[in-house]
Every structure is written in C-alpha cells, then in structure tokens.
DRENZASE-326572 format. One record per residue (C-alpha): residue number from 0; residue in three letters; x, y, z negated. Coordinates in steps of 0.001 Angstrom, whole numbers. Layout:
N
   i  aa       x       y       z
 NUM ala       X       Y       Z
...
END
This chain:
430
   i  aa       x       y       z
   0 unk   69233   85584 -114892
   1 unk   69364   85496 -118345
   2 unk   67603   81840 -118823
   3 unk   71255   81023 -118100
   4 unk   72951   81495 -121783
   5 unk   76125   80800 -124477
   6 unk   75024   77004 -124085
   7 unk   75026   76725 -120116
   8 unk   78805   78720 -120183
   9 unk   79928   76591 -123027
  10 unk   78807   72887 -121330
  11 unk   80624   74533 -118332
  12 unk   83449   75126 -120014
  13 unk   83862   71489 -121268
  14 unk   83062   70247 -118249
  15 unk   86248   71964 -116712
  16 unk   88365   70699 -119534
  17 unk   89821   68113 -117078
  18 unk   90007   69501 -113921
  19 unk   94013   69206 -112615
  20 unk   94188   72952 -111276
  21 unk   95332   75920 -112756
  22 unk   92829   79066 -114052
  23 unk   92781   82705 -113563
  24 unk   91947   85211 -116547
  25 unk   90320   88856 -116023
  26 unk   90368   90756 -118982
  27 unk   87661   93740 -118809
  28 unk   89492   96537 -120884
  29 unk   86449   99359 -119930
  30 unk   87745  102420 -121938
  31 unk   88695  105627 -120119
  32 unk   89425  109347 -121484
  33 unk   86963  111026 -119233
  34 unk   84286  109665 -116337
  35 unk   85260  109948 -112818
  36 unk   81833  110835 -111020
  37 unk   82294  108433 -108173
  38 unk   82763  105399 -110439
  39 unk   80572  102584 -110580
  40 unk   82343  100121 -113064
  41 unk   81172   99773 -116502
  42 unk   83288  101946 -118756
  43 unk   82917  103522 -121745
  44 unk   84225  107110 -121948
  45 unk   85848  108440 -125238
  46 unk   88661  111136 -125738
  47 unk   89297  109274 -128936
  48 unk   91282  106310 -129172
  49 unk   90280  104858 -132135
  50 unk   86998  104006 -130749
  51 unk   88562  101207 -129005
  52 unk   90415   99484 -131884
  53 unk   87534   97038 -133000
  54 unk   87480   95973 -129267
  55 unk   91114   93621 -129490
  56 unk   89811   91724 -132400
  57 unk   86731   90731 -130769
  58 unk   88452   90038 -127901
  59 unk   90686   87639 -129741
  60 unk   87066   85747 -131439
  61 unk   85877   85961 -127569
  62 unk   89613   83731 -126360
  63 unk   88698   80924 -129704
  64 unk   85331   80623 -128553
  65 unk   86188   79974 -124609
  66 unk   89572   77409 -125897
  67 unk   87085   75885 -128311
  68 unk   85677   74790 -125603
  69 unk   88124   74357 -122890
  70 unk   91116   73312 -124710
  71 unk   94458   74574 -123823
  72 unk   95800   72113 -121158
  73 unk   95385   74067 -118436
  74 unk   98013   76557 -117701
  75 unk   97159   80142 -116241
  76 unk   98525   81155 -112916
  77 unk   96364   84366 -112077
  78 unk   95705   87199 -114619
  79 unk   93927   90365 -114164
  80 unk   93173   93335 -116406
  81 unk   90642   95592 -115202
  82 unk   88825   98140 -116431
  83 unk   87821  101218 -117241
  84 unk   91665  101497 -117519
  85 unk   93198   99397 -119271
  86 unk   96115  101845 -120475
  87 unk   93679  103650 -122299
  88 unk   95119  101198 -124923
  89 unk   98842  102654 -126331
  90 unk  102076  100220 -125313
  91 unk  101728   98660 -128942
  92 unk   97883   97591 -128095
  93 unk   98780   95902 -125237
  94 unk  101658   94156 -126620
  95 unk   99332   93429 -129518
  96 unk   96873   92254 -126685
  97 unk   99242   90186 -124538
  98 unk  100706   88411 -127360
  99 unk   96930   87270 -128943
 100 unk   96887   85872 -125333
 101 unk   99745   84194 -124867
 102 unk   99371   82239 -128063
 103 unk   95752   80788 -126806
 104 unk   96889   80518 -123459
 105 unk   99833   78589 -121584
 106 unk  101090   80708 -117955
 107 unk  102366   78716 -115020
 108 unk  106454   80638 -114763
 109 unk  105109   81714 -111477
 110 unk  101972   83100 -112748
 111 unk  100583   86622 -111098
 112 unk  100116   89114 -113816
 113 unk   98453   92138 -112464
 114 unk   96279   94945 -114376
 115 unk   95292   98415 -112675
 116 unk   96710  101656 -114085
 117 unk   95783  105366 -114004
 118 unk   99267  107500 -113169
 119 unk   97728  110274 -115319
 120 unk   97922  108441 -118502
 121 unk  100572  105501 -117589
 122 unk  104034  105715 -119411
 123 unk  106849  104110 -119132
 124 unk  107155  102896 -122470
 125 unk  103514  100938 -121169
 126 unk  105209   99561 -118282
 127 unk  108319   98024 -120066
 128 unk  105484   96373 -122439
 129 unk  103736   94910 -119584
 130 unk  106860   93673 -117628
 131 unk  108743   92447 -120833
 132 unk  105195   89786 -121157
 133 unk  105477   88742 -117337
 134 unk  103913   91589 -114915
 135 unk  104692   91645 -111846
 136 unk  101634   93417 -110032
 137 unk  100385   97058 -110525
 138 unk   97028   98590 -108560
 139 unk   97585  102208 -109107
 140 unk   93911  104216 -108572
 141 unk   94796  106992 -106381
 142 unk   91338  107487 -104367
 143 unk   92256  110638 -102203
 144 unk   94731  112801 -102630
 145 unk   93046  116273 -101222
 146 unk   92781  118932 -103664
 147 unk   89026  119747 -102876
 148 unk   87766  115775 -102690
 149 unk   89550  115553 -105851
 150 unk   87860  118159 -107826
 151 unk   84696  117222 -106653
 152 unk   85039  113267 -108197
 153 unk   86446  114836 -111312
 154 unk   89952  112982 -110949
 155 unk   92216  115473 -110188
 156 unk   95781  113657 -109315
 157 unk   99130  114956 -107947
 158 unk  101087  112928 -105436
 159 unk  104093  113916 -107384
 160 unk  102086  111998 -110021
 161 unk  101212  109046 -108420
 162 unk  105152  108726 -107144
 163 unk  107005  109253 -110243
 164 unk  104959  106145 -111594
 165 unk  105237  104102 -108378
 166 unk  109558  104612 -108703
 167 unk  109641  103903 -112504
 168 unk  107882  100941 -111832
 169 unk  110049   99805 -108794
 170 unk  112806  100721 -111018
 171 unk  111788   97974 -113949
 172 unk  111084   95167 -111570
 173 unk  107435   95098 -110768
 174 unk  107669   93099 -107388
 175 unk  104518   94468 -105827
 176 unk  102343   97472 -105835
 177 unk   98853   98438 -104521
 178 unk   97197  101348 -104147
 179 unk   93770  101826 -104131
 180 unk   92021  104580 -101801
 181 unk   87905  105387 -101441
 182 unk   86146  106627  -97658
 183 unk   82554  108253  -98038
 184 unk   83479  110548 -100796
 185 unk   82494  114335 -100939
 186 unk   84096  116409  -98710
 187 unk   86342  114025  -97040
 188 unk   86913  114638  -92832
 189 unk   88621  112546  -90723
 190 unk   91311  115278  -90580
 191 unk   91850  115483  -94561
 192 unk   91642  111835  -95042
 193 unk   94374  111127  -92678
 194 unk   96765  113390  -94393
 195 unk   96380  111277  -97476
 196 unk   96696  108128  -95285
 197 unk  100350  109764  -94134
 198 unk  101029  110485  -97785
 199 unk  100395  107365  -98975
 200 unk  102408  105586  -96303
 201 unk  105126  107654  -97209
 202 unk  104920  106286 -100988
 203 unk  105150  102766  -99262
 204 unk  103321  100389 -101599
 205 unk  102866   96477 -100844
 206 unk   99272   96897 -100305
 207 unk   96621   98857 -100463
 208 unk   92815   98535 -100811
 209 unk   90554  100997  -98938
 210 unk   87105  101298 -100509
 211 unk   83758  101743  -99680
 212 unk   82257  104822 -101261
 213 unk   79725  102920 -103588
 214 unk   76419  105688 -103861
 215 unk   74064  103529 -106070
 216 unk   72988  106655 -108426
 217 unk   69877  104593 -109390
 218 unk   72433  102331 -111178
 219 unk   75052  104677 -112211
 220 unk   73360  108325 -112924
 221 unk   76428  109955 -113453
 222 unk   76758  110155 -109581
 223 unk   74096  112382 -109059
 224 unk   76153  115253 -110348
 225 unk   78288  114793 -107059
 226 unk   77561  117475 -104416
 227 unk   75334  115663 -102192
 228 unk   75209  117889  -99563
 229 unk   79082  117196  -98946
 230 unk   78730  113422  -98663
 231 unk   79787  112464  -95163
 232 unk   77021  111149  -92746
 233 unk   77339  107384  -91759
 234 unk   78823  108534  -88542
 235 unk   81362  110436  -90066
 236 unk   82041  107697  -92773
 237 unk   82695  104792  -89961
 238 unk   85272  107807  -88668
 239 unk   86871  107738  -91842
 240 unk   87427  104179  -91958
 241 unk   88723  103949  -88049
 242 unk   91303  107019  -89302
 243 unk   92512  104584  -92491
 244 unk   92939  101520  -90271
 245 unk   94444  103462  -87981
 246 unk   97157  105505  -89903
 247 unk   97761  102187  -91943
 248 unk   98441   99783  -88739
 249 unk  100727  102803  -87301
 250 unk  102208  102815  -90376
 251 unk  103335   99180  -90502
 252 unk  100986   97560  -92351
 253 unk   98604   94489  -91106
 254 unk   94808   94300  -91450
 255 unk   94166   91648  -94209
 256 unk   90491   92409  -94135
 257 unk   87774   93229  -96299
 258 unk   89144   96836  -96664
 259 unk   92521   95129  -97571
 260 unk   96184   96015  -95835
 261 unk   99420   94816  -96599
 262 unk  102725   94737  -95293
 263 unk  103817   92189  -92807
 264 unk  106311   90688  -95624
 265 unk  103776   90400  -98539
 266 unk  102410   87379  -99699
 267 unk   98672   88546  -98488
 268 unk  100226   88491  -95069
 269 unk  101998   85009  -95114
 270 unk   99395   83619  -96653
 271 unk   96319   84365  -94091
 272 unk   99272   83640  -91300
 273 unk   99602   80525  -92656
 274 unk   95762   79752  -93757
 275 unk   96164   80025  -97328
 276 unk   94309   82962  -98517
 277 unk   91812   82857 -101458
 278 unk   89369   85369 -102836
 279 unk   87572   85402 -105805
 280 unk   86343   88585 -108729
 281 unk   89451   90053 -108373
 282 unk   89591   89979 -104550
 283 unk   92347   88462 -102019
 284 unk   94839   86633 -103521
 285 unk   97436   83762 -102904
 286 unk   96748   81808 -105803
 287 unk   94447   79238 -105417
 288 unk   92744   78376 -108883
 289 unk   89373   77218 -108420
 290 unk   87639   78211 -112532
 291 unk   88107   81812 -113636
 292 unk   87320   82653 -117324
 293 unk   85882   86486 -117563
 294 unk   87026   87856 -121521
 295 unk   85519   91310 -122636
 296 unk   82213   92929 -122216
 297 unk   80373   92880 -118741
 298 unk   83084   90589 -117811
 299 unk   82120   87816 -114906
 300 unk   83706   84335 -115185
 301 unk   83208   81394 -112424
 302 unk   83360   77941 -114210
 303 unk   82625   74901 -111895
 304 unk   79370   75921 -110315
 305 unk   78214   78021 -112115
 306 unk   78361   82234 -113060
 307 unk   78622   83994 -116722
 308 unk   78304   87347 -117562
 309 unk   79015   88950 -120458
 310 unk   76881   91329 -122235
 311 unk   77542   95151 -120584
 312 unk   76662   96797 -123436
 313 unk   79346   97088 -126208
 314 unk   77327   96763 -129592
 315 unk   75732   93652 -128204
 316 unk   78862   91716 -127033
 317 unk   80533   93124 -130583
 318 unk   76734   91276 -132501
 319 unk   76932   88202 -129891
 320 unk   81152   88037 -131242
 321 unk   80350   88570 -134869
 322 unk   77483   85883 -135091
 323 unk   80587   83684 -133989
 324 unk   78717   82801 -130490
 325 unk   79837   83297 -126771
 326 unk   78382   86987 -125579
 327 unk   77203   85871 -122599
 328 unk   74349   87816 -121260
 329 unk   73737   85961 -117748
 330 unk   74453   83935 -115658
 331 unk   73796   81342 -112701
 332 unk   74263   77420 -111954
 333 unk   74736   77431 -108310
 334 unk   72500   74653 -106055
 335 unk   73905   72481 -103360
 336 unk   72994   75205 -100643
 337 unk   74717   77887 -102957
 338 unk   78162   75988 -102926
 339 unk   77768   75710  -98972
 340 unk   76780   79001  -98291
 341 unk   79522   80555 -100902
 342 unk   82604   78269  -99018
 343 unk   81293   79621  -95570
 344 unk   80943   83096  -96540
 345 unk   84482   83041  -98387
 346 unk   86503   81774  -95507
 347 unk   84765   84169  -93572
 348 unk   86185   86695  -95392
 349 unk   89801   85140  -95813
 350 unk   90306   84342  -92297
 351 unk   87528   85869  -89946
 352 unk   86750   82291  -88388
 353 unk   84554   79676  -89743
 354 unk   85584   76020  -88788
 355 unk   82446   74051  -88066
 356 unk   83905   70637  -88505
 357 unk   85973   71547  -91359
 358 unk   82436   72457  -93663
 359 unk   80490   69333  -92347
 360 unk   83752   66965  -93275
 361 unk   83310   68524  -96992
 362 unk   79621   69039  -97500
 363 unk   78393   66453  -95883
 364 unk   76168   68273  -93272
 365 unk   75534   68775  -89444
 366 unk   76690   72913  -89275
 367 unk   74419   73615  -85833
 368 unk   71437   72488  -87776
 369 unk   72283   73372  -90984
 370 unk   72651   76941  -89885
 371 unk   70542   77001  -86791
 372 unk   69107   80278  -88220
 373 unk   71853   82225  -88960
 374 unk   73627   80964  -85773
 375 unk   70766   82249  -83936
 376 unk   71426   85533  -85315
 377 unk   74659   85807  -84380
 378 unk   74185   85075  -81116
 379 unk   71088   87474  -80479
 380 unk   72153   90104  -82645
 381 unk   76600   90409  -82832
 382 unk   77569   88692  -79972
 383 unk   76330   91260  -77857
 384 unk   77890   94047  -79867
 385 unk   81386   91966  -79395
 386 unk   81217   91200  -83069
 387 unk   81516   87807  -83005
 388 unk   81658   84707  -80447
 389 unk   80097   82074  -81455
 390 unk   81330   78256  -79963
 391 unk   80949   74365  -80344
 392 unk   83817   74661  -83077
 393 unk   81710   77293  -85103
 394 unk   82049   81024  -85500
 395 unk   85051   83548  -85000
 396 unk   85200   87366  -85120
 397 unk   86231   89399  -81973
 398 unk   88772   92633  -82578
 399 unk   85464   94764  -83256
 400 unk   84429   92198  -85956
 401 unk   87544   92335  -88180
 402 unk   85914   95771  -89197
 403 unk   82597   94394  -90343
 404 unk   83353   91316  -92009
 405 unk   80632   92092  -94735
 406 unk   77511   91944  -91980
 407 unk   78539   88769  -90671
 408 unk   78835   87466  -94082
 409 unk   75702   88501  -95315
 410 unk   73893   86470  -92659
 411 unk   75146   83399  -94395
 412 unk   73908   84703  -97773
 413 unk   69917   83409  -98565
 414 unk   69214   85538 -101106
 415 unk   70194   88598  -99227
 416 unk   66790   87854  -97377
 417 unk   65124   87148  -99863
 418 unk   62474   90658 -100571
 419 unk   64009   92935 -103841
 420 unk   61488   94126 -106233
 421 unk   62368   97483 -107676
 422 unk   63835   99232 -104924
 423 unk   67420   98806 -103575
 424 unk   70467   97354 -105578
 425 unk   73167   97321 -103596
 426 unk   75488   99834 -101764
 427 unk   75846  100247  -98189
 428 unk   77996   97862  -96202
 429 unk   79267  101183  -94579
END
C-alpha cells in the first residue's frame, strides 16, 4: 500500500546497516526492442536506444540514496539483472553500468552474478563485458521453440539461435546456464511441446525454469491480442506440464520444484539434498542473504521485515530521482503472523516438507494450534487427493504434491482468503 513510503524504506535501510550477512542486488533494466504478447513484466518497448540513456544516471542517484542509508559494509553475494532485457543496453552501457556498481558496492569473490539475456539481440562482445565484471550465470528466454507458438507470442526464435549463444558463452567461462520455457501458451499440444522439451535437452543447460502461462489481460492488455481461441484448456495445460516433467526427468535432470529442474550436479540440486535451498524475488537459489535491495523502476526490495516497491512508471521514478528522494511507490512492514506465515510457506517451497518443531523452536508458537485451520484443510481437502500427509512432526508432500507446491502454499497465506475488491489479480496456479 502506498501509506508505506521513501521514509519507511529508508529507516529500513538503516536499520539493516548492522546486520552480519551478506545482500543480494536485482537491478530492473525494463527496456526491450519490441513486446512479446505473452509478457507480463513491466517493460518499456522502444526500437530506439537512446530512449534508455537517462535511465543509468538515475540509476546511479537511485545506488547514493540506498548507501546513504545503508553504508557500504556489507558485501554483495547475489546479483540479478532482470528486465525487460537487460541487453537492450550496448556492451559499453553495461560496462558503464557494472562499474557505477562496483564502486558503491563491495562483492563477496564468490558472489553469483546472473542477468537474463535475449539470444536475438545478445553478442558476444556483451558477454565478454559481463564475464570480464564477475558473471557467472546466464537465464537465456527461450519460451517454446515451435514455429507456430512462436509466431503467435510475437518472439520468433531459432534453436540455431538460442545454441550459438549457449556455446559462446560456455566457451568464455560462464559456469552455469538456464533456460527458461512457458506451458499454457497458444497453440501448444502435448505433442509440440515435447519436441521442444527434446530440443532443449539436447542444448543441455544447468537448469531450466518451466513457466506458468501468466493470462492476467486485465493487468497487461497487450495479451488480449493473443488468439484466444488457441489457448489450451486447463486439462490440456496440466498435460503440458506432466510432458515437461516428464521429458526433463528422462532427460537427466531432477525436480527442484516450483517449475524449477536442474541437473543432478548443480548447486540447486546439492543444495535441497543437503537442506540448504533459499528462495527469494529472484527465485531458488543457494545463497542465503536474508535483505535484498531492488534498484530501477518497479523494482521490489525485501529489507528486514518489510517490502518496497519502486514506482512502475518511468517519468515518476525519473521525478521521485531528480527531487533527490528514494522512488519508492509501495510497500509493506510485515506483522508477527506475516514473518510466520512467509518462513512456512518458503520452506514449503524449498523442500516440500514443513518441520513442525523446527517453526515453534523459532517463533515461539504451538504449530497444531497455531495452524489448526489450515491443518484442517489439508487433511479434509489434499490428503485425500494424495497431495500431502499430514503427521505429529508437521506437513510433507506425497509424489503427487511435488507438482502443486503453489496450492499447498497458498493455504498458509491469510491474505489469499481474505475477499479481493475489483475482480481477480492473480494468475492461475495452473
């Protein structure tokens, strides 16, 4: 809401001055050459570069206000750039970029550096910029690779594409690389969709990340100039996501969850094998740094308890920048019952269990009573589907589960019950 302003993020940003842990950035770079219809990020479309050279400076003002506040003692150890894509910006921009950043902030030599490209308009000369300042992660957008899905999203892509960038970057060094498919788009059959599963496996990235088709037109407009009438039914969706898990588990990779796969050697994989798997904004990761600072417009940032997001509309995060104040639209200072509910429904995600003793030890509260609601769900409602089981100990996931990990979270989440004004906000689970 926005009675959460500049002056709630800034007091949380002092208050994290201290704190002996290390932070992740994400960088929100939202230019692109031309809309994809299926897209539901905030992005500003231009075929003209220059529109976007104001957009480093302010994001330079946007780093002194946040270290203004937070001081520079604590060292980085998860960035993100995200987008829109963020090689809209030419090799020298994001040199330009990455250097403004690495003088205001101090990385861990460990540190994950990860931004997601576009093989249409990724060169080479961007990726020896990005691994000459410390990259070591690429999430390549690929979305489907059948000829008629494609022209229907408006992102028409070649395989041959998407490979010569994959091998150039294997060829400089980048240690891992994800690619990033969507089920529930036009067109799409269990039949065509598993021929760009096979492809994919074939191009043998690290990980990949396998999407929920997002439909939420009354948000995003542009998606009502998709063909409707070829949008698969939600039978035919689920189908699509049994063929992805499928092909991806045949091909060699493990079920990480929460339309995540990796490969049995990647750190995704050790990590949930071993218990240590995080998730925050930017999804699953390995790094484990508890305050994430959002930069750029409609960026999010979690500080302490509490949520901050910037102004989604350029001119005003360019007015809140030039007035020489944080541009921070919105946000939320999360209660007691928040923090609960938000550990509970995270380690759901991370490891499809939830330890009953392990929450009371940290928050202080009996979990069967705490939760007798929700538990009661669980029991009436996904235990007999063989969703869940729950126990003494607290709640795991049967085999059937691991596919809906979202339902099972969202009984945990309050507001998700609570009644929306205005019609519906969010996108199908499935």
């Amino acid at each position: 809401h926005d009675g959460f302003g500049p002056d709630d993020y800034a007091a949380a940003l002092r208050a994290a001055r201290d704190v002996d842990a290390p932070l992740s950035l994400y960088l929100h770079l939202p230019f692109c050459q031309e809309r994809c219809l299926y897209c539901a990020c905030n992005v500003v479309i231009s075929p003209h570069a220059y529109v976007s050279e104001p957009y480093l400076d302010h994001l330079e003002t946007e780093m002194d206000l946040v270290v203004a506040q937070l001081g520079r003692a604590r060292p980085v150890a998860q960035l993100h750039l995200g987008g829109g894509t963020p090689t809209y910006f030419s090799p020298a921009q994001m040199d330009d970029l990455m250097t403004r950043l690495e003088a205001r902030f101090a990385f861990t030599p460990d540190a994950e550096k990860a931004l997601e490209v576009d093989p249409r308009v990724t060169t080479r000369e961007h990726l020896e910029v990005l691994i000459r300042h410390g990259f070591n992660r690429l999430s390549l957008g690929v979305q489907d690779f059948d000829p008629t899905v494609q022209e229907a999203i408006h992102r028409v892509q070649s395989v041959e594409q998407t490979e010569a960038l994959m091998r150039t970057a294997r060829e400089l060094g980048f240690g891992s690389l994800n690619v990033d498919l969507i089920y529930g788009l036009p067109h799409q059959t269990p039949d065509s969709f598993a021929r760009t599963i096979d492809r994919v496996v074939d191009l043998a990235p690290d990980r990949l990340a396998v999407y929920s088709f997002a439909l939420v037109p009354w948000l995003k407009h542009h998606q009502k100039l998709l063909p409707q009438q070829a949008l698969p039914s939600p039978e035919t969706k689920l189908e699509l996501l049994q063929t992805a898990r499928e092909g991806l588990i045949d091909g060699g990779y493990l079920d990480i969850g929460m339309d995540h796969f990796a490969l049995p050697d990647d750190e995704l994989a050790t990590a949930q094998r071993d218990g240590r798997l995080w998730r925050n904004f930017m999804g699953y990761t390995t790094v484990r740094a508890p305050d994430m600072i959002g930069l750029g417009v409609s960026s999010i940032g979690a500080v302490g308890r509490t949520f901050a997001q910037n102004e989604k509309k350029l001119t005003r995060y360019y007015q809140a920048l030039d007035a020489g104040r944080l541009p921070v639209e919105r946000g939320y200072a999360l209660s007691a019952d928040d923090a609960v509910r938000q550990h509970v429904i995270r380690t759901w995600m991370c490891h499809f269990k939830i330890d009953a003793h392990e929450v009371e030890e940290r928050f202080g509260v009996d979990f069967a009573t705490y939760f007798a609601d929700e538990l009661a769900t669980l029991r009436d409602e996904f235990e007999p589907e063989a969703l869940v089981r729950v126990h003494d100990g607290g709640v795991e996931a049967e085999e059937l589960g691991r596919l809906f990990p979202r339902n099972v979270a969202m009984v945990f989440d309050a507001y998700l019950r609570a009644p929306q004004e205005g019609g519906p906000r969010f996108s199908r689970t499935v």
